[in-house]
C-alpha positions in Angstrom: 41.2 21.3 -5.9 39.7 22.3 -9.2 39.9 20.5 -12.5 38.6 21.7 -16.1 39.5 19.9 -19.5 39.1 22.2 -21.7 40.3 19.9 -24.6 42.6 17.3 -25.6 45.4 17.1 -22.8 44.4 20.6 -22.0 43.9 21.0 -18.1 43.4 23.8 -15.8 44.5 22.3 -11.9 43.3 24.7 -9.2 45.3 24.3 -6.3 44.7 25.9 -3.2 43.9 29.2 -5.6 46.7 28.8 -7.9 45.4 28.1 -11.2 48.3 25.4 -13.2 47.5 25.3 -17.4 48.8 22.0 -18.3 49.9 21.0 -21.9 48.1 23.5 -23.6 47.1 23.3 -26.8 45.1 26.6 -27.8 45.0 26.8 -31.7 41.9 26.8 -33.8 40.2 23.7 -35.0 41.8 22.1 -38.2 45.3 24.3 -37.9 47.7 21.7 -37.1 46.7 19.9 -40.7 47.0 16.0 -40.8 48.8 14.1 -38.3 51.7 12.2 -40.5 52.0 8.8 -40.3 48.6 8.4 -40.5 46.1 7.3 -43.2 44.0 9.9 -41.9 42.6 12.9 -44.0 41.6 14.9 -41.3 42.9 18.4 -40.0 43.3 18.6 -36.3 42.7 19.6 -33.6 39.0 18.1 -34.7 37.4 20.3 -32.5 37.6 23.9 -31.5 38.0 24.9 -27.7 34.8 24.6 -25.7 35.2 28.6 -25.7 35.3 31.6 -27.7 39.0 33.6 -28.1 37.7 36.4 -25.7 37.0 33.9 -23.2 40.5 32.2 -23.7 42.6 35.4 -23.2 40.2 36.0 -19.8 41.0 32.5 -18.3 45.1 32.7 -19.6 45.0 36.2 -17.8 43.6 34.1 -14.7 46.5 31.6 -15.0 49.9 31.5 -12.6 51.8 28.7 -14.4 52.0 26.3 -16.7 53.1 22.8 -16.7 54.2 21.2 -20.0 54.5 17.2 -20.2 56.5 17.2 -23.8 56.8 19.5 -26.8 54.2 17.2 -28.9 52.1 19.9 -30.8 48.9 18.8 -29.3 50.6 19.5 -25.6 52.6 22.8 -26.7 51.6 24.0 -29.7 52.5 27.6 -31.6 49.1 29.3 -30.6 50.1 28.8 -26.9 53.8 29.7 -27.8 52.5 33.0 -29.1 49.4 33.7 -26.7 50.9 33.1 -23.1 52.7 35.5 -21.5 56.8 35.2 -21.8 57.2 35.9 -18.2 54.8 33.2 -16.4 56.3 30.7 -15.2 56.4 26.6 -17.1 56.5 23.6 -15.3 58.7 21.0 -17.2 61.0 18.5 -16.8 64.5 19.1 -17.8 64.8 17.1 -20.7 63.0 20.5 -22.6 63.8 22.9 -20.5 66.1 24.8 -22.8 63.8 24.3 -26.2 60.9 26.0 -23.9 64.0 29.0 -23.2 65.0 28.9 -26.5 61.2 29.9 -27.4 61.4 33.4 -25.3 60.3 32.0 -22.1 62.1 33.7 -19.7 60.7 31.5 -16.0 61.2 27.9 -16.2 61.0 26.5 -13.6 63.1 22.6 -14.2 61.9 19.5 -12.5 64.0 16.7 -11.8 62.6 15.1 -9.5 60.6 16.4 -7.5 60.6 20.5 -6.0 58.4 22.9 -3.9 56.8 25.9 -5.4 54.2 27.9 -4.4 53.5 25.6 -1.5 52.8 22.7 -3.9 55.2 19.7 -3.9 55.3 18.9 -7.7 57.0 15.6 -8.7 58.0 14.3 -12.4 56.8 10.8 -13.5 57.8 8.9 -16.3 56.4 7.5 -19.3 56.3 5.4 -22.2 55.3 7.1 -25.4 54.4 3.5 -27.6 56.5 0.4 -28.1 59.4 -0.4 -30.0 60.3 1.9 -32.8 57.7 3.8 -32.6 58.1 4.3 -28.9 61.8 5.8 -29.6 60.7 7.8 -32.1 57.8 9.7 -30.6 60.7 10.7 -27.6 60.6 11.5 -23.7 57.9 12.1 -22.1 57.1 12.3 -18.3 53.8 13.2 -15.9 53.2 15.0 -13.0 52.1 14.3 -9.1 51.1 17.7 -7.7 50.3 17.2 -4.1 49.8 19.8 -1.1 49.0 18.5 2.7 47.2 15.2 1.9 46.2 15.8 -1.7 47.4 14.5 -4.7 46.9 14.2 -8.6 49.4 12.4 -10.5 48.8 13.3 -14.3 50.0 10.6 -16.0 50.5 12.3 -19.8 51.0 10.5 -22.8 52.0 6.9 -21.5 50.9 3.4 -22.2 50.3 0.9 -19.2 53.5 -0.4 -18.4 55.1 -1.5 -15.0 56.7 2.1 -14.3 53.5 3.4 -14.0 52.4 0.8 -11.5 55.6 2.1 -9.4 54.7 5.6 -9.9 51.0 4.8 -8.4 52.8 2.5 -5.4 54.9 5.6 -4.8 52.5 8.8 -4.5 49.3 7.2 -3.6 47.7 9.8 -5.6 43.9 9.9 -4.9 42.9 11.2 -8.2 44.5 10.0 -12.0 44.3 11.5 -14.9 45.2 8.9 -17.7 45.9 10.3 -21.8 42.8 7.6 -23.4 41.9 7.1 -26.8 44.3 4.7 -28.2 46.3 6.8 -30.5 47.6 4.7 -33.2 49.9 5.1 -36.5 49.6 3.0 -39.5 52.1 1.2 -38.1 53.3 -0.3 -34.7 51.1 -0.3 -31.1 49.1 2.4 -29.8 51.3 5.5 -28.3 48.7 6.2 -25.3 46.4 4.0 -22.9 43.6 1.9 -24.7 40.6 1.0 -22.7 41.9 -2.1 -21.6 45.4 0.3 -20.2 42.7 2.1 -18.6 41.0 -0.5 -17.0 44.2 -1.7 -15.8 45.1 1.4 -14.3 41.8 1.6 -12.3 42.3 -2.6 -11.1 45.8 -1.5 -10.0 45.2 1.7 -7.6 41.7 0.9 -6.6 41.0 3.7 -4.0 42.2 6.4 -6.8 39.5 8.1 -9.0 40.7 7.9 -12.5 40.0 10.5 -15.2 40.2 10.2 -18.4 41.1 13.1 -21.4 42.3 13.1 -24.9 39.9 11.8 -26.9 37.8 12.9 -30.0 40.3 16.0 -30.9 43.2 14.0 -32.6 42.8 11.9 -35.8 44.8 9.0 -34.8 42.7 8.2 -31.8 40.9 4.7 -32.5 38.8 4.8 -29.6 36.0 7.5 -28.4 34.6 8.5 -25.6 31.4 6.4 -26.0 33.8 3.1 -26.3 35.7 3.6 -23.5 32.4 4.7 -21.3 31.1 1.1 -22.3 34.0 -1.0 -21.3 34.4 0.9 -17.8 30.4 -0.2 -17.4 31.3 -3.6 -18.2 34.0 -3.4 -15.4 31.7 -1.9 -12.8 34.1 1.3 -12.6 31.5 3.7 -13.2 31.6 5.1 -9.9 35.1 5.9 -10.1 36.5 6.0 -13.6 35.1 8.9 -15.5 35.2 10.2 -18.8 35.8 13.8 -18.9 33.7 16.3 -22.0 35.4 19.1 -23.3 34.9 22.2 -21.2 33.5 20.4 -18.4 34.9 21.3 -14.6 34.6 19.8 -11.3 35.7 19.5 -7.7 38.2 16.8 -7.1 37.2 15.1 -3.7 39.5 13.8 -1.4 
């Protein structure tokens, strides 16, 4: 398997030579305005793609399917709405399965569980967007394990540590998470995705997994960067298996 972040939650899976987008968000830097809720002044995303719009439409010609975690604007916003092709097939759990439909999609392919496709056993996770009110309000959300022979990633998406995720990792063994990072925060109420210390939890809890972590710098309500969270995995001693992934950066994921 192949994995690129090309920004955000943005992620291009490889699998066995099918190319999954997941939760893409593809519009310029600055055009989603300020995130509300937030003391924050700043127009996001805060950083443009790690490529230029003709390389974009070659790689979304290159893709066979997308997998959408929620309908949060910086997982699904209206440049991807408008750029990817109305016939490939999206990923999603059923919860916004009709919303995606509703948007001209005409192959959705509905997870409730867990399904085969292509070859690849895909499975739905849950998650907990934040605490409290806060944690209503920002809605469902829900991961994926993709997983074919003996390999598996389990994208976590936007979730704080909490104990389902702990049953989630005790139930697919995945050898490689991807964990949401940055501590997104409003002016009010808990963080809405893992701080480092979720992190490090995550890594203490599954400890033959590699953990990955995205979704930082490109959001204004994120409180922690990637240079914090790099720190506090050294102080841990998980640098050998808790990375930090850079925009546009792409690897092999060994199993």
């Amino acid at each position: 398997m192949k994995l690129q972040l090309w920004r955000n939650a943005t992620l291009l899976l490889n699998i066995d030579g099918i190319s999954i987008l997941v939760d893409p968000m593809l519009g310029e830097k600055g055009f989603m305005g300020k995130i509300p809720m937030t003391d924050s002044e700043l127009l996001n995303p805060l950083v443009d793609l790690p490529f230029n719009k003709e390389e974009l439409n070659k790689k979304l010609r290159g893709i066979d399917a997308v997998a959408v975690t929620h309908l949060h604007p910086d997982h699904w916003d209206a440049t991807a709405i408008e750029l990817l092709n109305k016939n490939i097939p999206i990923i999603c759990s059923e919860a916004i399965s009709e919303q995606i439909k509703a948007q001209g999609f005409t192959s959705v392919v509905t997870v409730n569980n867990q399904l085969q496709w292509n070859n690849i056993e895909i499975s739905t996770t849950k998650g907990q967007h934040g605490t409290g009110e806060i944690g209503e309000k920002m809605g469902i959300v829900n991961g994926f394990v993709f997983k074919t022979g003996n390999k598996s990633v389990y994208i976590a998406g936007d979730t704080i540590w909490y104990d389902e995720i702990a049953q989630e990792i005790a139930q697919h063994q995945p050898q490689h998470i991807i964990v949401a990072g940055g501590a997104a925060t409003f002016s009010v109420g808990d963080p809405i995705i893992m701080t480092s210390e979720d992190i490090i939890k995550v890594c203490k809890y599954a400890p033959e997994s590699t953990v990955w972590v995205t979704h930082l710098e490109a959001v204004s309500h994120c409180r922690e960067d990637r240079q914090f969270i790099q720190a506090k995995i050294n102080e841990n001693g998980l640098e050998k298996r808790c990375f930090v992934l850079n925009d546009g950066e792409e690897l092999d994921l060994h199993f």
